[in-house]
C-alpha positions as CSV (number, residue, x, y, z in Angstrom):
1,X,38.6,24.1,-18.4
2,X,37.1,20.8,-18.3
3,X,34.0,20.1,-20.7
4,X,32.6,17.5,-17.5
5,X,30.5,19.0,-14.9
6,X,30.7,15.8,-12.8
7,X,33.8,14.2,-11.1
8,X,35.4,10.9,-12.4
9,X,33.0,9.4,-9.9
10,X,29.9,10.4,-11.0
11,X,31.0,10.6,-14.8
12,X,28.2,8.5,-15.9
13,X,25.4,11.5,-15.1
14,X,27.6,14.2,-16.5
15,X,25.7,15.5,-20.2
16,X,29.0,15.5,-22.2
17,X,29.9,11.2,-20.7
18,X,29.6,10.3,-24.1
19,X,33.1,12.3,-25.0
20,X,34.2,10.8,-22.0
21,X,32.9,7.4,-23.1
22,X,34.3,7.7,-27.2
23,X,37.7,8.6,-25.6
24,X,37.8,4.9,-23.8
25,X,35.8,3.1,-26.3
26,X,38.8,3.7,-28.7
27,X,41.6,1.8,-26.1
28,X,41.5,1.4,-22.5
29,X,43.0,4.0,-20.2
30,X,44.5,4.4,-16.6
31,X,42.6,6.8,-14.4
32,X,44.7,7.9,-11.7
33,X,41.7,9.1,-9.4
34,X,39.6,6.2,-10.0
35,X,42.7,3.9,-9.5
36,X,41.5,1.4,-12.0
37,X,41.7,0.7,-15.6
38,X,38.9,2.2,-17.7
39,X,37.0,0.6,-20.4
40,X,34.0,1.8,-22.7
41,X,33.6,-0.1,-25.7
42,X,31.2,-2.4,-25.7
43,X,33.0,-5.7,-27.5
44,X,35.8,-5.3,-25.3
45,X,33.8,-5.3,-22.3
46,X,31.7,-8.3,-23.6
47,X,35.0,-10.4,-23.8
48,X,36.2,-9.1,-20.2
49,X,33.0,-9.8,-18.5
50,X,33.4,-13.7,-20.3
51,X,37.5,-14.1,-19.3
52,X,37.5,-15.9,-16.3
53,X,40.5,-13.7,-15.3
54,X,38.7,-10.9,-14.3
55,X,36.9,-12.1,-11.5
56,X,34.3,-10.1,-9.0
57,X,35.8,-7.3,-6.6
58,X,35.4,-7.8,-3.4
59,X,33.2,-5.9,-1.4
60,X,34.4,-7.3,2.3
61,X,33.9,-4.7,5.6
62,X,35.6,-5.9,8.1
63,X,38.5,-3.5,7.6
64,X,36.1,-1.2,8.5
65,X,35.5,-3.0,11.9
66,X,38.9,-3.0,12.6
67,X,40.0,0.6,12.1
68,X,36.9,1.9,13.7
69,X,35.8,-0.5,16.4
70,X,32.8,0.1,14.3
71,X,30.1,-3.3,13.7
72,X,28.9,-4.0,10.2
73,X,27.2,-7.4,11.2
74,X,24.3,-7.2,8.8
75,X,25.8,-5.6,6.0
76,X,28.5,-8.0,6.0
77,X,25.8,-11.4,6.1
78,X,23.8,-9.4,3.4
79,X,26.8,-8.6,0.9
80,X,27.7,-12.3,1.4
81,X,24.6,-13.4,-0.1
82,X,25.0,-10.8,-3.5
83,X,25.7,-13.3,-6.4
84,X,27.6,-10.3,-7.7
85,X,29.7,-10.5,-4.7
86,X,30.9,-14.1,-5.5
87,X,32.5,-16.3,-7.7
88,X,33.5,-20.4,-8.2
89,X,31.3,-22.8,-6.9
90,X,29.9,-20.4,-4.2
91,X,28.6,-17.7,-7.1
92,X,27.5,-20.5,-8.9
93,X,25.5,-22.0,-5.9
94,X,24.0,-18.8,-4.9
95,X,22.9,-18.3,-8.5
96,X,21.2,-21.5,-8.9
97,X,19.2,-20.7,-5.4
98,X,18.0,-17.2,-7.0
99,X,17.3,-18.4,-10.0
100,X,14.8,-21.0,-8.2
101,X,13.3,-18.2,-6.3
102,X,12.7,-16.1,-9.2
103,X,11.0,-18.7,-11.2
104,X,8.5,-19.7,-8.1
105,X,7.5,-16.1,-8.2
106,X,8.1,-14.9,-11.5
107,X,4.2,-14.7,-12.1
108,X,3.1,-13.4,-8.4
109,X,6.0,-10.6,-9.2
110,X,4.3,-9.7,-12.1
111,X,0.9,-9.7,-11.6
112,X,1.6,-7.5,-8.4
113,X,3.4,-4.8,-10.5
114,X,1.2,-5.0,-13.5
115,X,-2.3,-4.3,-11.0
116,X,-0.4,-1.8,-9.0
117,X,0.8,0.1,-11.4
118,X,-2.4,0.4,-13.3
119,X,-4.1,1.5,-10.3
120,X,-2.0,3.8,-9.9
121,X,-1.4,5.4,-12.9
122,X,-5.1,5.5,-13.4
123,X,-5.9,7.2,-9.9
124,X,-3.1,9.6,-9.9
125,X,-2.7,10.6,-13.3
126,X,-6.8,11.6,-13.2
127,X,-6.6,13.0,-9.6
128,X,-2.9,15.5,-10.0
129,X,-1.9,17.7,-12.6
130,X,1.6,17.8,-11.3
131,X,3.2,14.6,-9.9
132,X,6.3,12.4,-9.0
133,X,6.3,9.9,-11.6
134,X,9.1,8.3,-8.9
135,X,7.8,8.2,-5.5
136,X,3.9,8.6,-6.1
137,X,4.0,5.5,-8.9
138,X,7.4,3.4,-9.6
139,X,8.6,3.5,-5.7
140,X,5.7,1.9,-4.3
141,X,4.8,-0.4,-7.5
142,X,8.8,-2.2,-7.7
143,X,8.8,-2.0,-3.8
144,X,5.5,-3.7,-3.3
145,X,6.2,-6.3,-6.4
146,X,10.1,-7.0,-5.3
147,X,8.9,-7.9,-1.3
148,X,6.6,-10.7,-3.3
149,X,9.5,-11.8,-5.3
150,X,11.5,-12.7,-2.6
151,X,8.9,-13.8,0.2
152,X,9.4,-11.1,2.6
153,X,6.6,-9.4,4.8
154,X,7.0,-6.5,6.9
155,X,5.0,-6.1,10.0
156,X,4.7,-2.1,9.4
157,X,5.6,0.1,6.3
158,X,8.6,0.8,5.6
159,X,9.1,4.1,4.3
160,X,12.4,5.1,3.6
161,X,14.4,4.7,0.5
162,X,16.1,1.5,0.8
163,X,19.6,2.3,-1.1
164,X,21.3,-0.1,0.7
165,X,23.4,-1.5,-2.2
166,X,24.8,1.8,-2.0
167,X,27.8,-0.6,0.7
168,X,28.9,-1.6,-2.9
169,X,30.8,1.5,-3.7
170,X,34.4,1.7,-1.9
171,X,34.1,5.3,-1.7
172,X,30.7,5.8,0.3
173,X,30.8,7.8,3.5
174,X,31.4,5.8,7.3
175,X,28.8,7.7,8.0
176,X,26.3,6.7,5.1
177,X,27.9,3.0,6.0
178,X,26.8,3.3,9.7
179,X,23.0,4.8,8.7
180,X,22.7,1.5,6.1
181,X,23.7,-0.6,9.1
182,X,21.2,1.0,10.9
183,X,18.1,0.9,8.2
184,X,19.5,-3.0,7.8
185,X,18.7,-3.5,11.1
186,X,15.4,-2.0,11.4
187,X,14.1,-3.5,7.9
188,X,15.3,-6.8,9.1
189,X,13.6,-6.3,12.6
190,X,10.2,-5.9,10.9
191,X,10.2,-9.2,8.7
192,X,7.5,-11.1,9.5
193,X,7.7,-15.4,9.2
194,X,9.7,-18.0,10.7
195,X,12.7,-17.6,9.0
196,X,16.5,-18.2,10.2
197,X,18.8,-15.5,10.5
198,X,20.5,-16.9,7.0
199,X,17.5,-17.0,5.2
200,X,16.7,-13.6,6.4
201,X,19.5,-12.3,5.1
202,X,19.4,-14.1,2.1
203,X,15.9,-12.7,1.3
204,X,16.9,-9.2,1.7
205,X,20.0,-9.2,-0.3
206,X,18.3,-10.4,-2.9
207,X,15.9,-7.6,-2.5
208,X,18.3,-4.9,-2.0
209,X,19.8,-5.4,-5.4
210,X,16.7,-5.8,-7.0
211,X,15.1,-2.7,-5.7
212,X,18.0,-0.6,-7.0
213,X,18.4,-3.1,-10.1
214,X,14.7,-2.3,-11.1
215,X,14.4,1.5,-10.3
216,X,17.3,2.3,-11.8
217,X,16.9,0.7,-15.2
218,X,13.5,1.8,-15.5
219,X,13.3,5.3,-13.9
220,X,16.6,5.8,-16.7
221,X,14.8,4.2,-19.3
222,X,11.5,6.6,-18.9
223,X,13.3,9.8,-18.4
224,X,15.5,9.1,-21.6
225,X,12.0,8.2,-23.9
226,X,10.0,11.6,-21.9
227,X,12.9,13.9,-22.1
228,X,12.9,13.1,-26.0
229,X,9.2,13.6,-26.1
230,X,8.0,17.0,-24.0
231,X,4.7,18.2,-25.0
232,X,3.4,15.5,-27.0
233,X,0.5,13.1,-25.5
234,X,1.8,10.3,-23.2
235,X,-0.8,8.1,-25.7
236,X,1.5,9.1,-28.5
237,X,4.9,8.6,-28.1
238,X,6.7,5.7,-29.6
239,X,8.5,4.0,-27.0
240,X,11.6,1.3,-27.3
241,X,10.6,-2.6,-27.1
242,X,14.2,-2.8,-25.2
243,X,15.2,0.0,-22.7
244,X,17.2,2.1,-24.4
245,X,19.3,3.4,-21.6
246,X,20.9,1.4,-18.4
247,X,20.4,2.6,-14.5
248,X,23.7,0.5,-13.9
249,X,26.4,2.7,-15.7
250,X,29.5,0.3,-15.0
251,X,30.9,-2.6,-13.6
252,X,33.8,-3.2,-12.2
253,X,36.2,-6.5,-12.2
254,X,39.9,-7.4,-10.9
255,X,42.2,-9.1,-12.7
256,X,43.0,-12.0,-11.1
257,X,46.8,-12.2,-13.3
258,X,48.8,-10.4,-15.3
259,X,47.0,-9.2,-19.0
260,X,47.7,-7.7,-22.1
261,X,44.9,-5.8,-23.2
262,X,45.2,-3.2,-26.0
263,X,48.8,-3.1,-25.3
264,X,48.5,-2.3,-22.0
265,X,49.5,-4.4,-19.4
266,X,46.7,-4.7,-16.7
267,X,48.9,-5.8,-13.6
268,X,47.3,-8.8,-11.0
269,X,45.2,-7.2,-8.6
270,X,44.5,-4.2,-10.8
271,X,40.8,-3.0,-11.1
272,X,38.7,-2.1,-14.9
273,X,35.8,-0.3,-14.5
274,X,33.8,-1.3,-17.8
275,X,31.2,1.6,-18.7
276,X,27.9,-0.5,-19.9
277,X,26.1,2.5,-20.2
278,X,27.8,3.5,-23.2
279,X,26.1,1.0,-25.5
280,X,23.3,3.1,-25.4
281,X,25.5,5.5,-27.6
282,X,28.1,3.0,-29.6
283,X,27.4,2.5,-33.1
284,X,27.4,-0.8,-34.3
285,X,25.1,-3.3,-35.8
286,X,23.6,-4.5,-33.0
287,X,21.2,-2.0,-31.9
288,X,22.4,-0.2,-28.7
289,X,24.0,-3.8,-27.4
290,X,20.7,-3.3,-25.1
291,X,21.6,-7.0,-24.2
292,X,24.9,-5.8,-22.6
293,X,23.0,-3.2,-20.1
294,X,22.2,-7.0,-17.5
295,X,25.8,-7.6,-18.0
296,X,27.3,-10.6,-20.1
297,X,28.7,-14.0,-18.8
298,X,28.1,-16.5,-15.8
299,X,27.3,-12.9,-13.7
300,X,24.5,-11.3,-16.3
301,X,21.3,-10.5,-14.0
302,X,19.2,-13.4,-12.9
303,X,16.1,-10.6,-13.2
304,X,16.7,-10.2,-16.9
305,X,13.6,-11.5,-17.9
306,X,11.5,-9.7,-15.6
307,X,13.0,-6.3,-16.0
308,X,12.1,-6.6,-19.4
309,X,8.6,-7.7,-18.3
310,X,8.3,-4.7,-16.5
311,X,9.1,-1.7,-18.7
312,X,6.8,-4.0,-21.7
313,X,4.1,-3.8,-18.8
314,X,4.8,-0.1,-18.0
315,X,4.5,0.7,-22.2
316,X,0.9,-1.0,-22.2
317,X,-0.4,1.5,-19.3
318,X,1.9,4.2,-19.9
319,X,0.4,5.0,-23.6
320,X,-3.2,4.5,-21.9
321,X,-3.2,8.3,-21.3
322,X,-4.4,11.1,-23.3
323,X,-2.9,13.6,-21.5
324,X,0.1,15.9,-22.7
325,X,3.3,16.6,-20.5
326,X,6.5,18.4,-19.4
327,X,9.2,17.5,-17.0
328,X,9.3,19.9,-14.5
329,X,12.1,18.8,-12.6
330,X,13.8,15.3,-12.1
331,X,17.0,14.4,-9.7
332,X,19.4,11.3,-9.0
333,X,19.6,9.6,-5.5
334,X,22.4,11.6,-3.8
335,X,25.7,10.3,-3.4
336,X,25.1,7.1,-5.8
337,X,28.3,6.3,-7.6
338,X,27.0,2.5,-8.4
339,X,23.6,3.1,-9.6
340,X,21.8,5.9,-11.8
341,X,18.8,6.1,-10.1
342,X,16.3,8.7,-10.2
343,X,14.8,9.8,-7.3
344,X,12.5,12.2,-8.7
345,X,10.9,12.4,-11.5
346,X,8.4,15.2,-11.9
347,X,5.5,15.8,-14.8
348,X,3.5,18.1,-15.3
349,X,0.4,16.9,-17.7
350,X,-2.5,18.5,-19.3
351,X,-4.8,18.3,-21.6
């Protein structure tokens, strides 16, 4: 019988991974079901993510439109805009453009999540005994902070959980494909501004991934430090200065020629899926390679900076409150093979 609860898909949020991980941290291996290469150990995947060999998969629908009759307009214009999604001169480009928009509002991002967050926490935490440390306070606070970021204003609320980067995993449901069409559609319907179509779409790619980016580091990051610290005051725990977990368990490249790695040759074509989430648990010098968790290379996260901004700014407030806790219950976003993210997170404090 196997020791993994989870399937090769979803091995990242199974509570034996690290066996998993150890096993292809020692040499890469071929996973049959995943059809890809598999690679855990940190170093290795440093220098993969830095060969400009392996190069970006490719995340196109339009096979979808032809085999179905079935129209993925928006999610096609969106996923054209992910920097992840691209490479040469047009990642490069696209970069350059985000980068820009993050540095005009770096400060208006911040400020946002910092003042809602402490409202929040203050209000809710004095008002509940029992509440969702997910939706009630990190939903609303990244949401609210990420639509600053990247200039968009919606002419209603939008209340449903975005997930639309979930159109990066190969394996999602048509199903799940047409109902992120159909949420595209309506969030890009309620924009407000005089924006073109591009920039539209531009705006809200760069949204999408943040949202998911954001939640997912940070909801990871918070359950990993409370899980460790049940019953003991919120003011008292001791909490990383880096995240010491990742909400984006793996990346995945292609190899764009034939390579010899660990004696294996990786054909052209062939797809590695390098496991980032197990620096959190590789021992080495460099303390949990916490640098690795925003990826490595020309393609490491352009939100770096303010990710770590964030969870420094969630610390300050967090450790505000004098109240003990437990962790009722917490759960992952279902069906989410590209993310970790937590969609519930629930506490129960007292005094």
């Amino acid at each position: 019988m196997s020791q993994f609860t989870k399937s090769i898909f979803e091995i990242h949020k199974d509570k034996n991974k690290q066996d998993f991980y150890k096993k292809n941290a020692e040499k890469i291996n071929w996973s049959k079901d995943l059809d890809a290469w598999v690679c855990a150990d940190p170093e290795k995947i440093k220098s993969i993510l830095h060969d400009k060999d392996f190069i970006v998969t490719s995340y196109e629908v339009d096979s979808f439109n032809l085999k179905l009759g079935l129209d993925f307009k928006n999610t096609k214009n969106i996923i054209g805009y992910f920097p992840l999604a691209n490479e040469g001169e047009a990642h490069l480009k696209l970069k350059k453009q985000v980068m820009a928009q993050v540095a005009k509002n770096y400060d208006l991002c911040l400020n946002i999540f910092s003042s809602q967050l402490e409202g929040l926490i203050d209000s809710i935490f004095t008002s509940y005994d029992t509440l969702d440390l997910m939706q009630d306070i990190l939903v609303p606070t990244v949401n609210e902070s990420l639509l600053a970021l990247f200039d968009i204003k919606l002419n209603g609320s939008y209340k449903k959980d975005m997930g639309f980067s979930q159109v990066l995993d190969k394996f999602v449901s048509i199903k799940r494909r047409i109902e992120i069409e159909n949420d595209l559609t309506e969030f890009l319907a309620s924009m407000e501004g005089n924006f073109s179509q591009d920039q539209r779409h531009y705006n809200v790619a760069q949204f999408v991934i943040g949202y998911d980016g954001f939640l997912s580091s940070l909801s990871n990051a918070i359950y990993f430090t409370l899980s460790n610290n049940q019953e003991k005051k919120l003011s008292a725990i001791l909490w990383q200065e880096n995240m010491p977990v990742t909400g984006i368990p793996y990346l995945a490249r292609i190899a764009s020629k034939d390579k010899i790695l660990d004696g294996e040759k990786i054909l052209k074509g062939q797809l590695i899926r390098l496991y980032l989430d197990n620096a959190a648990f590789h021992n080495s010098d460099a303390p949990h390679f916490s640098e690795l968790f925003f990826g490595y290379g020309i393609h490491k996260c352009v939100g770096t900076q303010i990710s770590k901004k964030m969870w420094e700014i969630f610390i300050k407030k967090i450790i505000t409150i004098d109240k003990k806790f437990i962790i009722k219950s917490a759960s992952y976003r279902k069906d989410d093979y590209v993310f970790l993210k937590y969609q519930n997170i629930i506490l129960e404090t007292y005094e």
